[in-house]
KOLMARPA-783735 format. One record per residue (C-alpha): residue in one letter; chain; x, y, z. Coordinates in steps of 0.02 Angstrom, whole numbers, m for minus. Example, Ala and Ser with C-alpha at 12.3 -4.5 7.8 and 13.67 -1.06 7.14 Angstrom:
BEGIN
> r / c / east / north / up
> A / A / 615 / m225 / 390 $
> S / A / 684 / m53 / 357 $
! end
This chain:
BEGIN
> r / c / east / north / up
> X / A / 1241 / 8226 / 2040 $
> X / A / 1421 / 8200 / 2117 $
> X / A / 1492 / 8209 / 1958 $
> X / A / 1424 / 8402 / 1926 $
> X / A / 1454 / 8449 / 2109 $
> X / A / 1632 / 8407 / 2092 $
> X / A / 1648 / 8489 / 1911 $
> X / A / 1575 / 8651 / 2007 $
> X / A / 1718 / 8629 / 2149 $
> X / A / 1853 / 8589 / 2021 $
> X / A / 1810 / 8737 / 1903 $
> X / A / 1898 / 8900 / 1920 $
> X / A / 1744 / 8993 / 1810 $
> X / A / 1588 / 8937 / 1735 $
> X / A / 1477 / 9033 / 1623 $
> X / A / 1309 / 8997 / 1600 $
> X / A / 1225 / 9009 / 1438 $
> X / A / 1053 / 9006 / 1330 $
> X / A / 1077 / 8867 / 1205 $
> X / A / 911 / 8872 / 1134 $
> X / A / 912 / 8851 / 934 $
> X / A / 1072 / 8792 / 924 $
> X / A / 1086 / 8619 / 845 $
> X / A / 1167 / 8445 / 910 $
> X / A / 1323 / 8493 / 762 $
> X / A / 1329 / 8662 / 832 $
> X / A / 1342 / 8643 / 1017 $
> X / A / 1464 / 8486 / 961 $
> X / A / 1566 / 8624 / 887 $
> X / A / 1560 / 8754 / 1043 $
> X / A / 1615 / 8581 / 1161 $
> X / A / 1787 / 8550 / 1031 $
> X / A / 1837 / 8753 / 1048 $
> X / A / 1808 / 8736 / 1211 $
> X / A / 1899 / 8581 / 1254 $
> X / A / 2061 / 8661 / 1160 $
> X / A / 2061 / 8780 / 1326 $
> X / A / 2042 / 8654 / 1440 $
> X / A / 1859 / 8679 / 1475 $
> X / A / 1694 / 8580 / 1451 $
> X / A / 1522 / 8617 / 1406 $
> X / A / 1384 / 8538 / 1472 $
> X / A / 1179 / 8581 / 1450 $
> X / A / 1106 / 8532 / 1626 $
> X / A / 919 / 8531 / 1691 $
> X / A / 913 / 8689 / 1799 $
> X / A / 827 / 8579 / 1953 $
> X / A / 1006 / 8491 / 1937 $
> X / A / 1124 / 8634 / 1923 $
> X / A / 1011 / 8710 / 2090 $
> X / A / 1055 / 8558 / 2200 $
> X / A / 1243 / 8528 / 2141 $
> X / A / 1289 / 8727 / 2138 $
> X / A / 1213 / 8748 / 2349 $
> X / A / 1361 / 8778 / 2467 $
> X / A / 1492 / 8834 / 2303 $
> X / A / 1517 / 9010 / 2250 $
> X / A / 1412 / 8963 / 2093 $
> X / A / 1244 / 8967 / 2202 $
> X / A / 1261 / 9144 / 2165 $
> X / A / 1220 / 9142 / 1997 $
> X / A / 1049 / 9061 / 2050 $
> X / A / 944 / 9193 / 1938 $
> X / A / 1014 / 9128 / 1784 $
> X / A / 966 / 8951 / 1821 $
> X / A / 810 / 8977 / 1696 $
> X / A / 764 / 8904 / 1543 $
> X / A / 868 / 8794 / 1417 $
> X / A / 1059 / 8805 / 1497 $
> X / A / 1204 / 8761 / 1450 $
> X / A / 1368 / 8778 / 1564 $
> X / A / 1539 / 8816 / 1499 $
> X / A / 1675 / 8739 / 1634 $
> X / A / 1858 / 8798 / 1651 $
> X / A / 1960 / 8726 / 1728 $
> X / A / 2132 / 8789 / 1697 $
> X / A / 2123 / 8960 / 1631 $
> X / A / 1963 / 9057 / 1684 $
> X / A / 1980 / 9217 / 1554 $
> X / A / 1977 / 9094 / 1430 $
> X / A / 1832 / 9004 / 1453 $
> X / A / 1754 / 9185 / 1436 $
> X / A / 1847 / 9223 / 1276 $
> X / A / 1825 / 9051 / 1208 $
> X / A / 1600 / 9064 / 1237 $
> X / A / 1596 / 9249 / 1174 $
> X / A / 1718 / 9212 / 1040 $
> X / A / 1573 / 9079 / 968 $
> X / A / 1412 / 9182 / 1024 $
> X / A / 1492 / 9314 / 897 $
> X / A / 1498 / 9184 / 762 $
> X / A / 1316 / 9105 / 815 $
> X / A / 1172 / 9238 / 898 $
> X / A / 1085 / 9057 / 948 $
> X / A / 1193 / 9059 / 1100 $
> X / A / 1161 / 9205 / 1231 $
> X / A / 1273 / 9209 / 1375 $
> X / A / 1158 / 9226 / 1538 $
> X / A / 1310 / 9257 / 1689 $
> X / A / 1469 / 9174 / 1747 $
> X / A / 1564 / 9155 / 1904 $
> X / A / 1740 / 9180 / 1897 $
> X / A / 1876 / 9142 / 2035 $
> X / A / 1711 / 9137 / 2163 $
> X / A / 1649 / 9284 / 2116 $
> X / A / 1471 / 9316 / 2008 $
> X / A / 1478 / 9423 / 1832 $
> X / A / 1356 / 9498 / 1722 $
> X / A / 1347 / 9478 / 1553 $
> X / A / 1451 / 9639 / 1528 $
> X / A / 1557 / 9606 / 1665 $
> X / A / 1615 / 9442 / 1576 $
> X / A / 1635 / 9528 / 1427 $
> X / A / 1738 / 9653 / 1468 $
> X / A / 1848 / 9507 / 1575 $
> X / A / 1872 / 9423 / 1406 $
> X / A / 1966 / 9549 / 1327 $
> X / A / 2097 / 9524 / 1455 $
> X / A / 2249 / 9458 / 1399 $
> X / A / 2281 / 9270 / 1439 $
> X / A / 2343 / 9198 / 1626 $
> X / A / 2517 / 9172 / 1543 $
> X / A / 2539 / 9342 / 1494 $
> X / A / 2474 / 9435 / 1630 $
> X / A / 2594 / 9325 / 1739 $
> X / A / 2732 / 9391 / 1620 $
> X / A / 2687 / 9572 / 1631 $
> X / A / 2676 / 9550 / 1826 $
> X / A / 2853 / 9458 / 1843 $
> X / A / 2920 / 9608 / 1722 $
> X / A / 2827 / 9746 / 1846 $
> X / A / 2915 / 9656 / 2001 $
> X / A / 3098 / 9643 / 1924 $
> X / A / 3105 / 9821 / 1847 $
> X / A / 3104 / 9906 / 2018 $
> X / A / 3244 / 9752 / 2086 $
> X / A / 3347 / 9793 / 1936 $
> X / A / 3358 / 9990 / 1973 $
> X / A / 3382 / 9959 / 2140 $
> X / A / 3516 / 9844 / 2095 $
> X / A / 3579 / 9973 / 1960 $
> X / A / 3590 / 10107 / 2102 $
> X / A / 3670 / 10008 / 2238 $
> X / A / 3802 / 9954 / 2105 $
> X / A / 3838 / 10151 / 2063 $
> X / A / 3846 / 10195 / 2221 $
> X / A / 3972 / 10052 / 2285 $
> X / A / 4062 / 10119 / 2123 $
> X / A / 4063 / 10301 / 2185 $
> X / A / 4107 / 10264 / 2352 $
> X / A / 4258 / 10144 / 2259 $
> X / A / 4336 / 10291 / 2155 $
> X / A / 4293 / 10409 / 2314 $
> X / A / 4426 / 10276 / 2407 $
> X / A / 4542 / 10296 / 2287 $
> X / A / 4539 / 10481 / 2243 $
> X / A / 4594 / 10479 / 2446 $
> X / A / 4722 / 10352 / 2447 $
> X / A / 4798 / 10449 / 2284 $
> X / A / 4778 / 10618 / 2392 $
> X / A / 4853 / 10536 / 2539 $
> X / A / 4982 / 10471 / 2437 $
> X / A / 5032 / 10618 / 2351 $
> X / A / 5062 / 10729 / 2526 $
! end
């Protein structure tokens, strides 16, 4: 039990599924693609994953705590736990994806789907960095003009001064 409760702390999304009809070579083959992002999946009695999800932000997802579940844990990259259990429901109906919680918060099935077709943690952190140094560099860009400006605008004077 303390070993599930702390997998629930640890996790930064979980997404609950329907394993039913999937064989012992096929869920062995959904836990390898998942462990290549970091993530685990686990099938858990629901009277277990009741008592070890109360006081998390997985307690949430209470409703889909019915019939044959499996859980999908991430633990370093959240979208791609989503990606990573769609990505093998596509290739194998058997598996039905119930609900998740990601970063705390509940998602529906469509919620979670649409979240997988974001681009990975790495890339969004690129795009971000590139939004926050575009607006630095222009300012930088325009300070440097106008210290350039105000240079030739100092020498245009001394030249006029100069001159008379």
């Amino acid at each position: 039990m303390a070993e599930l409760t702390e997998r629930f702390s640890r996790s930064k999304a979980v997404v609950l599924t329907e394993y039913k009809g999937l064989t012992v070579r096929e869920i062995s083959e959904l836990r390898r693609l998942l462990k290549e992002s970091k993530a685990e999946y686990k099938v858990i009695k629901n009277t277990l994953i009741n008592i070890a999800a109360k006081g998390t932000p997985f307690e949430f997802a209470k409703e889909s705590f019915t019939g044959p579940t499996g859980i999908a844990f991430g633990f370093d990259d959240a979208v791609q736990v989503a990606k990573k259990v769609l990505e093998y429901s596509g290739k194998n109906d058997k598996l039905k994806i119930k609900s998740g919680v990601i970063e705390g918060r509940f998602y529906s099935v469509d919620e979670i789907k649409a979240i997988s077709k974001l681009p990975p943690k790495n890339v969004l952190l690129g795009i971000m960095a590139g939004a926050m140094q575009a607006p630095v560099s222009k300012l930088a860009g325009a300070l440097n003009a106008t210290l350039a400006q105000f240079a030739y605008a100092l020498e245009a004077l001394k030249n006029k001064k100069g001159v008379n």
